[in-house]
N, C-alpha and C positions, 0 to 999 in steps of 0.2 A: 756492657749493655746487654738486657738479655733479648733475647729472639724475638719476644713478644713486642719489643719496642723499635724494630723496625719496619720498613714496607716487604710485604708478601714478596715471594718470589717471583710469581705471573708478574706485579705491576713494574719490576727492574728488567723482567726479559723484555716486556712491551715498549719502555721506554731506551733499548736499544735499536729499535728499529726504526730505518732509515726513515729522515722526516716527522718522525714522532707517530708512522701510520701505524695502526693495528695492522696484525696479516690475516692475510686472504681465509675465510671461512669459508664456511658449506656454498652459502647463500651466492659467492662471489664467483666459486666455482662453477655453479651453476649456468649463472649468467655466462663465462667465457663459453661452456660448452654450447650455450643457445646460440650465440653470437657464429661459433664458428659450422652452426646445424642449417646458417641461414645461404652458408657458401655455395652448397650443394644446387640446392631451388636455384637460385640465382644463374649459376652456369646451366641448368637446365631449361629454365625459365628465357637465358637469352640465345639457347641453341633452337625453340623453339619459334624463336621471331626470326628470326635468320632462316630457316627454313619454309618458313611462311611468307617470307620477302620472296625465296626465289621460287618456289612452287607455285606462287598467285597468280604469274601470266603464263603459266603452261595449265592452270587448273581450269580458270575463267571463263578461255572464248570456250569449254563445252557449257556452258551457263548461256551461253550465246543464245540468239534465234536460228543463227548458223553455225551450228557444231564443226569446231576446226581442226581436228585431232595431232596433236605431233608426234607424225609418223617422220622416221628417219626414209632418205632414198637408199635403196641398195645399189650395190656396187652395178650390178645388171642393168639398174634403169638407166645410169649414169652413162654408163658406156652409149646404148643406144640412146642418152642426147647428142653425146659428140656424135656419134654415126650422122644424124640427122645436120648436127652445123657443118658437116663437110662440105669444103665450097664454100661456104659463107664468109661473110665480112661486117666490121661493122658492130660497134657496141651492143652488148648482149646486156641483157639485166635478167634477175629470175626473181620473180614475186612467190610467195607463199600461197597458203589459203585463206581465204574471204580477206583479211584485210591484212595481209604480209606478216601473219605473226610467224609464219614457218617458213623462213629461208633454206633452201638447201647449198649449206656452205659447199657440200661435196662439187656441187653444180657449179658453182660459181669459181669455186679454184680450177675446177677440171676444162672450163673453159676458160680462164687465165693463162692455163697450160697450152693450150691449141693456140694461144696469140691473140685471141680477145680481151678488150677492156670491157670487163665483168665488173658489173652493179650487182647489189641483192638487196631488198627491202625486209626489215623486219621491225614490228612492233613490239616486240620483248627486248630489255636490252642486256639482259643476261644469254643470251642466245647471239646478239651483234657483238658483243665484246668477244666472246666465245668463235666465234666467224673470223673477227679478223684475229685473234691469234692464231686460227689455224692457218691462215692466209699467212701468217711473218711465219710461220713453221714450215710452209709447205714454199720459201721463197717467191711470192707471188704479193706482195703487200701490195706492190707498186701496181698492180694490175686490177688484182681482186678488191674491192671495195663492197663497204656495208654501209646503209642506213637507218636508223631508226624512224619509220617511217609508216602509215597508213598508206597502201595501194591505193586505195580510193583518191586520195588527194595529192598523188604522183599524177604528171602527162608523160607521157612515154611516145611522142611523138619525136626526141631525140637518138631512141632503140631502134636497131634492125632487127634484131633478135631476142624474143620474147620466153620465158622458159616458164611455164605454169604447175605448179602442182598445188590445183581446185578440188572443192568437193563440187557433186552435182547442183546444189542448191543457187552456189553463185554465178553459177557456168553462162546465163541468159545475160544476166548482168553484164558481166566480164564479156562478153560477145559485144557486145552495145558499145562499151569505152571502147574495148581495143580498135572495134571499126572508126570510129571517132577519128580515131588519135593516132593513128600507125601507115606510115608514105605506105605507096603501094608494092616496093620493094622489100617490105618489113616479111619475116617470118616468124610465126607464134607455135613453139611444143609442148603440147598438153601431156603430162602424166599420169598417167592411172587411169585418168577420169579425162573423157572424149568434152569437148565442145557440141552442145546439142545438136545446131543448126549448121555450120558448116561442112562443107565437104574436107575430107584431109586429104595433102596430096600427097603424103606417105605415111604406111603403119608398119610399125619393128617390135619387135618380141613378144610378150604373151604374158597373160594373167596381170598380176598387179606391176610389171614393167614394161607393160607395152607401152609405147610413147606414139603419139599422133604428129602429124609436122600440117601443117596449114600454112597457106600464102595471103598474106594481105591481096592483092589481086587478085585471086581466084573469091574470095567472097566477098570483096567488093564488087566483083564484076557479074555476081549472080552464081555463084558458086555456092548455095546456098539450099537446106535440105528445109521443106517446108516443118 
């Protein structure tokens, strides 16, 4: 038989391949490259929401009417709140600004340490989850606790001891509750930022670690700057 009378040589390679398919062309290669060009986006596209998850409630309350900056405590302010609970007893809690989105874990373990049962409020809950590991790190779980929680719709008439770090703006506010709500043996420490009306009945350090100590008693009882 001559040559002419059989099938081409293409059409005998193609019907060796597996499942009777043609093989992959230009066209198909193409396609896997697009396919594997979409991996890229994809991992960027979901490093992108995941960063936008956890930056939204540190971004936010400055979109507030009360800008709430999260500023860390330093090591200095810290000290001079224990200076200030010296003596003291009695369930401490520490609220953030304007509506507890900044706890300062530092505060709350470092009064764990001194033998307080330490609460802290915070409305973020990337910053509470972050709180209480530092509290299982810092062997203080048992002591130190977190909330997620709005200040505003806390009573803290169960607290002797109240630890603040306010901006000016909610300071009037926060005078008004804590008088409310706090026995007369409560004592309230403002950081950074003084309470407007009140008299303080101690002030320790300077600049942005000064810390104030005020007595429920004394401005309940007229201890009070007009």
């Amino acid at each position: 038989m001559s040559d002419g009378d059989g099938p081409p040589p293409e059409t005998l390679e193609e019907e060796r391949q597996p499942g009777g398919s043609h093989p992959a062309g230009p066209e198909a290669s193409r396609l896997k490259k697009s396919s594997w060009g979409f991996l890229p986006t994809g991992v960027v596209g979901g490093t992108l929401v995941a960063l936008y998850a956890v930056a939204t409630p540190f971004i936010t309350p400055a979109l507030r009417k009360i800008c709430l900056p999260f500023v860390p405590a330093t090591t200095k302010q810290v000290e001079n709140v224990v200076k200030m609970l010296r003596c003291r007893r009695g369930p401490l809690v520490d609220i953030g600004s304007g509506d507890g989105r900044i706890v300062s874990y530092t505060k709350v373990i470092a009064a764990a340490k001194e033998g307080f049962t330490a609460v802290g409020y915070e409305l973020n809950p990337w910053l509470v989850w972050y709180s209480r590991y530092r509290a299982w790190r810092e062997g203080v779980q048992g002591s130190a606790t977190f909330y997620i929680s709005d200040l505003w719709k806390v009573t803290f008439s169960q607290y002797s001891n109240v630890v603040i770090f306010g901006v000016p703006q909610m300071m009037p506010q926060l005078e008004k509750k804590l008088e409310l709500e706090l026995e007369d043996d409560a004592r309230v420490i403002a950081c950074r930022f003084p309470f407007p009306h009140w008299t303080p009945a101690q002030v320790t350090g300077e600049g942005v670690d000064t810390v104030w100590a005020y007595d429920a008693s004394a401005f309940r009882g007229g201890g009070r700057r007009p």
